[in-house]
C-alpha positions in Angstrom: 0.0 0.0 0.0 1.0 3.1 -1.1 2.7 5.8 1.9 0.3 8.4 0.8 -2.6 6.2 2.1 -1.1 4.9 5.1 -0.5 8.1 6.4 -3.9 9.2 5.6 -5.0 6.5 7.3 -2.9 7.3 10.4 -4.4 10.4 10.1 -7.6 9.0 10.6 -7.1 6.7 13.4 -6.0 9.7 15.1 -9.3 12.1 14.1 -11.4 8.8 15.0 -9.8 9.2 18.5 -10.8 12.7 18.8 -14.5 11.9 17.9 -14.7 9.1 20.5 -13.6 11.2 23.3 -15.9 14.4 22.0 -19.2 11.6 21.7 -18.7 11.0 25.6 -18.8 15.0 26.7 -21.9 15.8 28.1 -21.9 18.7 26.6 -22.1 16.8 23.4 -24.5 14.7 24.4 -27.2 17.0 25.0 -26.7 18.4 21.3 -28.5 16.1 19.5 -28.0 17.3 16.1 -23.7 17.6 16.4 -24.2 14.0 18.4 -26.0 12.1 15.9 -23.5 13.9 13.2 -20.3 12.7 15.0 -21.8 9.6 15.6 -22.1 8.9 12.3 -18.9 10.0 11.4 -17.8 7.6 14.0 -19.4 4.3 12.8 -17.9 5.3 9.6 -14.5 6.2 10.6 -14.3 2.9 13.1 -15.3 0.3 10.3 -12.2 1.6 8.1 -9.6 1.8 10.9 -10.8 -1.9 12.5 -10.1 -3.0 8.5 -6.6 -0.8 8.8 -5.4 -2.5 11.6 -6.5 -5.4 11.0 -3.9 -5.1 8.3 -1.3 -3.3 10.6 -1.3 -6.7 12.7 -1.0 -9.1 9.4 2.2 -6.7 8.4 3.6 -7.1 11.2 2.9 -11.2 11.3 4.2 -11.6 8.3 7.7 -9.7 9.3 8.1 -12.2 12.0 7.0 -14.9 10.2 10.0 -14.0 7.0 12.5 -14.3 10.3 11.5 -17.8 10.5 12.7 -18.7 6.8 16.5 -18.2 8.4 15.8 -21.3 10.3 16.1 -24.7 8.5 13.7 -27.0 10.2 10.9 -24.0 10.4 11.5 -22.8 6.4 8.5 -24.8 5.1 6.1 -24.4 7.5 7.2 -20.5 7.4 6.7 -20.2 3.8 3.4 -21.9 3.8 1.9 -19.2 6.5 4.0 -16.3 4.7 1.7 -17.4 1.6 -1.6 -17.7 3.5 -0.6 -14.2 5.2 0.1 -12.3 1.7 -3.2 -13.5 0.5 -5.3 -11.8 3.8 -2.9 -8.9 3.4 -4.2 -8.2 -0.6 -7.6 -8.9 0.2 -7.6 -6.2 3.9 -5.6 -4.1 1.2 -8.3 -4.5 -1.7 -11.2 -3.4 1.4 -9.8 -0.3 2.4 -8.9 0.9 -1.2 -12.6 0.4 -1.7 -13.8 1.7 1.9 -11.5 5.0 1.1 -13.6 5.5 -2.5 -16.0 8.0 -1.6 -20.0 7.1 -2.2 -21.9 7.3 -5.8 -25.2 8.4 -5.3 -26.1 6.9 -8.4 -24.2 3.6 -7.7 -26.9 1.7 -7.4 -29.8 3.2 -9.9 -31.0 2.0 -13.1 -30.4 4.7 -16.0 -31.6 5.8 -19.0 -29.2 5.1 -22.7 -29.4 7.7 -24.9 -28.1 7.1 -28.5 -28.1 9.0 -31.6 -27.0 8.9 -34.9 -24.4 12.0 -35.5 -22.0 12.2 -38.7 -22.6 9.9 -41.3 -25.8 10.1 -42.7 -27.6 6.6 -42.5 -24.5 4.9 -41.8 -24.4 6.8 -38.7 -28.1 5.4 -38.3 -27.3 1.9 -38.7 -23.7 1.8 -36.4 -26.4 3.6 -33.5 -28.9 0.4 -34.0 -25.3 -2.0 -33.6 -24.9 0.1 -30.4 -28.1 -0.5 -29.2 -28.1 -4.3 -29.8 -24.5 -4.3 -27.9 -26.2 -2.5 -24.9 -28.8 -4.4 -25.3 -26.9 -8.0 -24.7 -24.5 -6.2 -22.3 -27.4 -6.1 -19.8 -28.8 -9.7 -20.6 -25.2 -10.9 -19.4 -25.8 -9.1 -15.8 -29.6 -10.0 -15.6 -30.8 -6.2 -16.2 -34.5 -5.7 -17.6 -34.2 -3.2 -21.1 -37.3 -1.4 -22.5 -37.5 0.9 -25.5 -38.8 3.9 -24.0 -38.8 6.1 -27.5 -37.2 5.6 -30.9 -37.0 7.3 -34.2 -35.9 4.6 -36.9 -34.2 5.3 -39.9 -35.3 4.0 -43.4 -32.2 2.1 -44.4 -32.3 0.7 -40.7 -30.8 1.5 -37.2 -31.9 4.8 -35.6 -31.5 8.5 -35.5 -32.2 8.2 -31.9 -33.1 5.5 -29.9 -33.7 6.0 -25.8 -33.2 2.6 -23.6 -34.3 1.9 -20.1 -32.2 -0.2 -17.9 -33.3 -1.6 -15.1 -30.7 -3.5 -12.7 -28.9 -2.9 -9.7 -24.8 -1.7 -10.6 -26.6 -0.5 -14.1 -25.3 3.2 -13.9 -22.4 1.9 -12.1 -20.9 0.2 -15.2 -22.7 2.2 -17.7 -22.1 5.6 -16.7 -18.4 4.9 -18.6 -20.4 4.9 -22.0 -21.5 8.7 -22.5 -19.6 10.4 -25.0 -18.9 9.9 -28.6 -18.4 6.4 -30.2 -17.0 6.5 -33.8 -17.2 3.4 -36.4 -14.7 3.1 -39.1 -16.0 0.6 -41.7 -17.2 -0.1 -45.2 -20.9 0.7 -45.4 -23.2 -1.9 -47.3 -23.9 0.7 -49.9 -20.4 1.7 -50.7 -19.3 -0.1 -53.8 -15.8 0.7 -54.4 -15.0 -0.4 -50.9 -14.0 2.7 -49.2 -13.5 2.9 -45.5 -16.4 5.2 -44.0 -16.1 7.1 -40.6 -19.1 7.9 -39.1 -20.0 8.8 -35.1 -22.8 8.2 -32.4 -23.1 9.9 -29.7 -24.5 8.5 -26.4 -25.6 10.0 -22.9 -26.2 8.0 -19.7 -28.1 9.5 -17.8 -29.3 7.9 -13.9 -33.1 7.2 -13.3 -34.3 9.9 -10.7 -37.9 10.3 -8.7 -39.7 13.7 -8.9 -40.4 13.4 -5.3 -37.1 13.2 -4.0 -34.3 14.2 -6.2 -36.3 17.2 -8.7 -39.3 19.0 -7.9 -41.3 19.5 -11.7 -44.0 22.5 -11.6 -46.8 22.0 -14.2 -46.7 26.0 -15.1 -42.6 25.5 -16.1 -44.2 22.7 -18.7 -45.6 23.2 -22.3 -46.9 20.3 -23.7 -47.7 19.5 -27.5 -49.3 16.4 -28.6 -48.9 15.5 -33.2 -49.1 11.7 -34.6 -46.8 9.0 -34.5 -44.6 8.7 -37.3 -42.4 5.5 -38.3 -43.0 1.6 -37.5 -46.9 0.9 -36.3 -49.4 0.0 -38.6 -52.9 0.9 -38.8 -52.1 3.5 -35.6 -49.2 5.7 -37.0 -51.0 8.9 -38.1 -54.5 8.3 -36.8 -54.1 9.6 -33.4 -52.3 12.5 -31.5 -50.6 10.1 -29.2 -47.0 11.5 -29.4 -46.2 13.8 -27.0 -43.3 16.8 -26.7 -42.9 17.8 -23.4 -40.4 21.4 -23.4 -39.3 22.4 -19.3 -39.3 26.2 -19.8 -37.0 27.1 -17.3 -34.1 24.8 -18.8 -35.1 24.4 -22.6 -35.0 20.7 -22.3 -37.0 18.9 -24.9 -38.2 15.2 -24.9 -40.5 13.7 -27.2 -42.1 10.0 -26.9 -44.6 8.5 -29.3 -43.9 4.6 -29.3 -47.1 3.7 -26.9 -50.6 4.1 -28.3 -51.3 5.8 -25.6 -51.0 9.5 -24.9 -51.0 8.6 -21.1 -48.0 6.5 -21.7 -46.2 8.4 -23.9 -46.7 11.4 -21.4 -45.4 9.4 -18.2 -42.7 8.2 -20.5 -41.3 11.3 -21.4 -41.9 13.0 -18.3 -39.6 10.5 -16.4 -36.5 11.2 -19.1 -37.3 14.9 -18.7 -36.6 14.5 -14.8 -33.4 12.6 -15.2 -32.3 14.6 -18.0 -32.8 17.9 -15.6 -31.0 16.4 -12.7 -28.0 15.0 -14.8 -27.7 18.5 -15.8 -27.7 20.0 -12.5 -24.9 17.5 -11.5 -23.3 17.9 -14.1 -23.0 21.9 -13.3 -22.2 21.0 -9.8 -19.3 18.8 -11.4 -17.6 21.7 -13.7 -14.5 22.3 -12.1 -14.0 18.5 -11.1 -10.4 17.4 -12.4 -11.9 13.9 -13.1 -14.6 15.2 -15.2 -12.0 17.3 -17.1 -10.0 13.9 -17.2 -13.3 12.7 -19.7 -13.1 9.2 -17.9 -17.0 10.1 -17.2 -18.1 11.4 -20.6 -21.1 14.0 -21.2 -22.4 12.9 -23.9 -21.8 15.8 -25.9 -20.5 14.8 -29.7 -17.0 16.7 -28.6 -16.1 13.7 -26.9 -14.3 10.7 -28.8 -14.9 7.2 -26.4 -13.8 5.2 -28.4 -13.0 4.2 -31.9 -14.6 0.8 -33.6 -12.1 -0.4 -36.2 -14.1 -3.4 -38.5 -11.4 -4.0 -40.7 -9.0 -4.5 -37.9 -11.4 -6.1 -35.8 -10.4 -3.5 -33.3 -11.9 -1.1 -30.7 -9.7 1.7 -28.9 -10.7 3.9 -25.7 -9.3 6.8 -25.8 -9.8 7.9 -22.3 -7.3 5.2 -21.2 -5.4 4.5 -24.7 -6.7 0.5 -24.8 -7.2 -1.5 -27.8 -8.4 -4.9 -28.0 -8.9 -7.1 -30.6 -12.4 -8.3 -30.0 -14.9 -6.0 -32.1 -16.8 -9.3 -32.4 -17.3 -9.8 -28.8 -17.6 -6.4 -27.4 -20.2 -6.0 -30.2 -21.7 -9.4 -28.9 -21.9 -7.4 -25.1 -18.9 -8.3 -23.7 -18.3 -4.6 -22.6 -16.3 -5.6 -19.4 -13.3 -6.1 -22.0 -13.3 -2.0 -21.6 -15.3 -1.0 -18.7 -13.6 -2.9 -16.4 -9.9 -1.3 -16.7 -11.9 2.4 -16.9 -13.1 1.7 -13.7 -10.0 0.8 -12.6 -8.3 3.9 -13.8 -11.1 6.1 -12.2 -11.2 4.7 -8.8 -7.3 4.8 -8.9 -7.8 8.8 -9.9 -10.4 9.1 -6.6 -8.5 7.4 -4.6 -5.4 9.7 -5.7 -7.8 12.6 -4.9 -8.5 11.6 -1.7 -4.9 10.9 -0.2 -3.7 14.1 -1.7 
């Protein structure tokens, strides 16, 4: 373990000291709101520093046990404990890297996918529908639920923008790595000469919020316009002012839904992105002058940012955020997106933990 963090550990134990001694003052005691904050702070504080020395002790164990390798007739039985005693020492190291990571509100919610077609005309549109399917099998591998909750197809197939709902605990944990802009270097199906086409996608991940507790939605801030479906949908496209564009005033923010029959439905539906869309904003404000934001490991969304590059005729994708490349296209296509969100989140809990031993 790094000195950094065992000296901000130190730190700790001392600060956790100095809390147990205040939570005993009378004085204290009879202020209920700084008690119940210090308290907290305590139970907190004590769960990390049992963990750190609980690894302090295994340190020093395993010092005594490497004196034991000097003596002849105790060297095997020494190295088997030593090897017993690194593996507890990884895994109490591995805890309080995690314990030290400070808490994702959004962790643990389910989260909307955003994709949309960008540069590249109805190649563009086709590389968004791959994207989709990708998504789509990434969350059949961890048992997450997916619903279409509004899509605009394009002729030649794929979408010009297609909204997903995932629904899954550790969904917006994994998938908040996505937003940004995702670029497709291939041959399109209509190119006859066989010329290698770029064209982008961009895509925005944004975390599922309630009105009631997270964004407050005022009915006079809303206008609310109703037209007919257009696209897939037989007999009901064009019959009925189902659709439904929904435009928060105060913020500009614009969401359309038409894919339910029914204007009920496609109002609920559209008012729930509307509310997550607001509040990713907010955070996202709130998050300007973050130097991991500016690092782009969490993308926006925004077509300025370049994820990640998908190579067909290399069978290559690249992230830029963290210059990897594997040799998979096939699988990651296929869902296997813990080829590249894994080391990501690697690199971004290494960057908070960085932040927090500073």
């Amino acid at each position: 373990m790094k000195t950094s963090i065992i000296n901000k550990l130190e730190q700790l134990h001392i600060k956790l000291k100095k809390i147990e001694e205040l939570i005993t003052d009378q004085e204290i005691i009879s202020n209920q709101i700084r008690f119940k904050k210090l308290s907290k702070e305590y139970l907190k504080l004590s769960t990390l520093i049992t963990v750190f020395l609980e690894w302090k002790n295994i340190k020093k164990e395993i010092k005594l046990t490497k004196k034991l390798l000097s003596d002849s007739e105790m060297y095997d039985m020494a190295e088997d404990e030593l090897k017993i005693l690194h593996v507890k020492e990884m895994n109490l190291k591995i805890k309080i890297k995690n314990m030290l990571l400070p808490n994702d509100d959004n962790e643990y919610k389910s989260c909307f996918i955003e994709i949309r077609a960008a540069t590249g005309g109805d190649e563009a549109a086709m590389f968004a529908g791959d994207l989709f399917k990708m998504y789509g099998r990434y969350a059949e591998y961890n048992n997450w639920i997916t619903k279409i909750i509004s899509s605009h197809m394009s002729e030649k197939g794929g979408f010009k923008e297609v909204i997903l709902k995932i629904t899954g605990i550790g969904a917006c944990k994994k998938l908040k790595f996505e937003s940004g802009g995702h670029r497709v270097q291939r041959v399109p199906k209509t190119e006859s000469q066989g010329r290698i086409h770029t064209s982008t996608c961009t895509v925005a991940v944004i975390p599922v919020v309630k009105v009631s507790t997270e964004v407050v939605i005022h009915n006079s801030d809303l206008k609310i316009d109703t037209f007919r479906s257009s696209g897939a949908g037989g007999q009901h496209v064009n019959t009925t002012d189902s659709a439904i564009r929904i435009t928060h005033l105060p913020t500009g923010t614009v969401v359309e839904c038409q894919d339910e029959r029914s204007q009920h439905k496609n109002k609920s539906k559209a008012l729930s992105i509307l509310i997550s869309r607001i509040h990713a904003h907010k955070v996202a404000q709130r998050n300007k002058k973050n130097s991991l934001i500016r690092k782009n490991l969490l993308g926006t969304g925004d077509r300025s940012d370049r994820n990640r590059t998908y190579n067909f005729p290399k069978n290559r994708v690249t992230d830029h955020r963290i210059n990897l490349s594997v040799y998979c296209l096939d699988d990651v296509l296929n869902g296997n997106l813990d080829l590249l969100i894994e080391p990501i989140m690697q690199e971004y809990n290494a960057k908070l933990l960085l932040k927090f031993v500073k």
